[in-house]
matplotlib code that plots the C-alpha trace (Angstrom):
import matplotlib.pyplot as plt

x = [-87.5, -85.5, -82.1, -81.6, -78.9, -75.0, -73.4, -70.7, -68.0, -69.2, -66.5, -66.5, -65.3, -64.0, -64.9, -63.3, -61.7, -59.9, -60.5, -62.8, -60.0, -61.3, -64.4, -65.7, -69.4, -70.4, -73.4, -75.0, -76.1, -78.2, -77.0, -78.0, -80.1, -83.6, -83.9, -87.2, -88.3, -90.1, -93.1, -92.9, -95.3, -92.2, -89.1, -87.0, -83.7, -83.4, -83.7, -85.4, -85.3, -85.9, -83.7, -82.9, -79.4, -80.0, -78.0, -80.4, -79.8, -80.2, -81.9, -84.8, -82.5, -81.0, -78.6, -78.9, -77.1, -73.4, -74.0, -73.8, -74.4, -73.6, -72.8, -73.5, -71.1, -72.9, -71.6, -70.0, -72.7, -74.8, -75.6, -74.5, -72.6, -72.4, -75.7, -75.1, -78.2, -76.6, -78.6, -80.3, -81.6, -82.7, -84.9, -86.3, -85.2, -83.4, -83.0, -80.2, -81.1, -80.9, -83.5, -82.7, -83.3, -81.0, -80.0, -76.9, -75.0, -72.7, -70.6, -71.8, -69.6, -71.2, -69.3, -70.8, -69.3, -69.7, -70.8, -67.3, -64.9, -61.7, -63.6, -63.0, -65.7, -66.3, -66.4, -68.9, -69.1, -72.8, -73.2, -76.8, -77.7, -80.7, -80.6, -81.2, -79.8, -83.2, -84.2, -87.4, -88.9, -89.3, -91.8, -91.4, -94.0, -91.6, -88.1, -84.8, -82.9, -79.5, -78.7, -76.0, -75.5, -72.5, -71.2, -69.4, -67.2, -65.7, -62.7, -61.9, -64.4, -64.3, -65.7, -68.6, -69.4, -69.4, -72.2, -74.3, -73.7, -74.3, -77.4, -78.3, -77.6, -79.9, -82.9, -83.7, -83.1, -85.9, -84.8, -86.0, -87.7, -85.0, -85.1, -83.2, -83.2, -79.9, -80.3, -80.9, -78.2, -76.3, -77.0, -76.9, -73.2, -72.5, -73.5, -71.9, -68.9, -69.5, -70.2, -66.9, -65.1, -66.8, -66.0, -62.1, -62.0, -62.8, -60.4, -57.8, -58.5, -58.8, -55.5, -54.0, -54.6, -53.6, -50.8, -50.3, -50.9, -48.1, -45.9, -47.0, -46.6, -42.4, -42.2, -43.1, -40.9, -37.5, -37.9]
y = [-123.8, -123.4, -124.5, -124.9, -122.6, -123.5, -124.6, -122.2, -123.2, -121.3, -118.7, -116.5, -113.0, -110.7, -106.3, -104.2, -105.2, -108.4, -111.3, -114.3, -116.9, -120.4, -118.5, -118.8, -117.4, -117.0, -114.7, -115.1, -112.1, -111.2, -108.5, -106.6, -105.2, -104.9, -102.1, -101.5, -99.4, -95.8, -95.2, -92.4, -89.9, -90.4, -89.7, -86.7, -85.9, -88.6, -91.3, -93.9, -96.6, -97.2, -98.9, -100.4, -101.6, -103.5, -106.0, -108.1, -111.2, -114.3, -116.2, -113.5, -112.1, -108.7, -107.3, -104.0, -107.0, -107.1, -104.5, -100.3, -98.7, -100.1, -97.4, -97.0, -95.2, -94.4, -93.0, -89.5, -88.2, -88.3, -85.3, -87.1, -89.9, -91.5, -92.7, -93.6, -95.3, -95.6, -97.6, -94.5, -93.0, -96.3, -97.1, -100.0, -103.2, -104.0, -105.0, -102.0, -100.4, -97.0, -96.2, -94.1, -93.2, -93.4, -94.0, -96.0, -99.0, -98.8, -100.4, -99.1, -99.6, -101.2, -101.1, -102.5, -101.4, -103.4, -102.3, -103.1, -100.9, -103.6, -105.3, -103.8, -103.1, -105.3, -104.3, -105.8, -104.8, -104.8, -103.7, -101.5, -103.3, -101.8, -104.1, -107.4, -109.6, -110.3, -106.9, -107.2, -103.9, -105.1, -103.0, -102.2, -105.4, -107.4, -106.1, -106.9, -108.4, -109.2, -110.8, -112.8, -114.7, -114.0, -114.9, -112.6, -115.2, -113.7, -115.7, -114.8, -111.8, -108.5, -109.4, -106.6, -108.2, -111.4, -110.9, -109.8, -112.4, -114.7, -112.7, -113.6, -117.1, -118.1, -117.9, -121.0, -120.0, -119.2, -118.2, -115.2, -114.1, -113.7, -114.1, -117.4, -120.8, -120.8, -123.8, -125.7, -123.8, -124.9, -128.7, -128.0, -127.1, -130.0, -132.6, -131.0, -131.0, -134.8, -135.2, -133.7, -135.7, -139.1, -138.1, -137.0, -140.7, -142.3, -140.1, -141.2, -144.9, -145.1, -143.4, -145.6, -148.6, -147.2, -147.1, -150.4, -151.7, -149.7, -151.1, -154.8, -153.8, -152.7, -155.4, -157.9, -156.5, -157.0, -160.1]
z = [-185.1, -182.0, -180.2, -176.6, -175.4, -176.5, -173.3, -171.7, -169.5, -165.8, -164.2, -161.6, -163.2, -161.2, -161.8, -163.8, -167.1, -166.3, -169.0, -168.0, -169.0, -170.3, -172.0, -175.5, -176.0, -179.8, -180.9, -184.3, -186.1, -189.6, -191.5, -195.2, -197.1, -198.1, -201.1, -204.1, -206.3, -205.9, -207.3, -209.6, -207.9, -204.5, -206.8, -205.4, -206.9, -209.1, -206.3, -207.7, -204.9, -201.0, -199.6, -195.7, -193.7, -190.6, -188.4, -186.4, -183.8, -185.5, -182.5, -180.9, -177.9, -176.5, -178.2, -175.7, -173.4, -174.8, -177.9, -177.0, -180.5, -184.3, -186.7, -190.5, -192.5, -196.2, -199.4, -198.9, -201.2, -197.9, -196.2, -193.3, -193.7, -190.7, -188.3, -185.2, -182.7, -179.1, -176.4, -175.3, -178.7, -179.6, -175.7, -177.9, -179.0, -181.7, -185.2, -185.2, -188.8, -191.0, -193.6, -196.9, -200.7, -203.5, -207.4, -207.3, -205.5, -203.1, -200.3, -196.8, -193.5, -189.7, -186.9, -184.1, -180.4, -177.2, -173.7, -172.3, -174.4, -173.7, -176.3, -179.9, -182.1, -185.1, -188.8, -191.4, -195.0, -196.8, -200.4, -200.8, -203.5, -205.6, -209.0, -209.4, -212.4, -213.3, -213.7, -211.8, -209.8, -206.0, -203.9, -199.9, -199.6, -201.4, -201.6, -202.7, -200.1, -199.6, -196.0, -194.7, -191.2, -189.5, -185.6, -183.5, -181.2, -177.8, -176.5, -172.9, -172.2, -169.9, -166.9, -167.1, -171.1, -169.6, -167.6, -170.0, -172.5, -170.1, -169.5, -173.1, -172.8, -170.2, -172.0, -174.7, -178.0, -180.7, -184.3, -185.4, -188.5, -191.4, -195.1, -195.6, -193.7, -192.5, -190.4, -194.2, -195.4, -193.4, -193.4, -197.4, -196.6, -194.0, -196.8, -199.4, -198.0, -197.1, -200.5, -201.8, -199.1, -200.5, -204.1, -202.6, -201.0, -204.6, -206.8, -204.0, -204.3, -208.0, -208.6, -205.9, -207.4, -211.0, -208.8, -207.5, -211.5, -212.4, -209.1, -210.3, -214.0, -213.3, -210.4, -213.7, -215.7, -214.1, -213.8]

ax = plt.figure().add_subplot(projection="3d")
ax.plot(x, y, z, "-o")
ax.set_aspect("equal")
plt.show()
């Protein structure tokens, strides 16, 4: 599945840090968690699952454009708690992720930071989730994944991040490889909220002309 590149209004930014005014670019993102179960003869210290964070691009572009680093802050229990992968540790492409072992669930911090530092760096939340209700063991083949889609939206850019996200944006757009559909999602949510509107438009009309029988019903009576 693909879609042809969202359509940005053309300016001519200027260096430095001035704002490109009139400018609203939004990039799409995938972000969570894919965790399973150790086998037995891997268990160290009681850690009894693998588990992976990544953010990724929702269409297959370059981050490296408009992105510098994204950091992961884990559980203090961590030797070290916080992993950073700047531009030039990474020298590859992204997906942007942090690989681990553990016993227990918790809620791990990404902070992603832009080339231009004018623009401030943008805080997700993803819970490193290791149990599922159904109690099934998931294996590295076929993990346990929890993974969202998200859209960073920049209103008026820096100059110097304009230029790369318009970098980004002139290449046609090919979704990547992610766990959901979120393009049926999506339409899922589009009609559902049609369908709610419909049902909304009926309740209004029925109790409208309850109404008008009650008008008619007093109208009758003082006469």
């Amino acid at each position: 599945m693909s879609r042809s590149p969202a359509k940005v209004k053309k300016s001519t930014p200027t260096a430095g840090t001035a704002r490109v005014s009139g400018v609203k670019i939004v990039k799409p993102i995938v972000y969570g968690c894919a965790s399973w179960s150790l086998p037995k003869s891997h268990l160290v210290n009681d850690r009894t699952h693998g588990w992976k964070l990544y953010v990724k691009p929702y269409f297959e572009e370059n981050l490296q454009l408009f992105i510098r680093k994204i950091s992961f802050t884990l559980h203090s229990s961590f030797a070290e708690p916080t992993r950073s992968k700047t531009t030039i540790l990474l020298c590859s492409e992204p997906p942007y992720e942090v690989n681990e072992t553990g016993w227990g669930e918790f809620k791990a911090v990404i902070k992603i930071y832009f080339k231009n530092s004018c623009e401030r760096p943008v805080t997700i939340y993803q819970t490193v989730k290791l149990f599922s209700e159904k109690g099934v063991d998931y294996t590295i083949k076929k993990p346990l994944i929890d993974e969202r889609y998200d859209e960073i939206v920049f209103r008026n850019p820096c100059a110097n991040m304009y230029s790369g996200l318009m970098d980004a944006e002139e290449s046609p757009k090919k979704i990547g490889h992610h766990a959901h559909d979120y393009e049926q999602k999506r339409k899922e949510i589009l009609e559902n909220i049609q369908k709610a509107r419909q049902d909304v438009q009926k309740e209004v009309s029925l109790l409208e002309g309850i109404v008008r029988k009650y008008e008619d019903a007093l109208e009758k009576a003082k006469m």
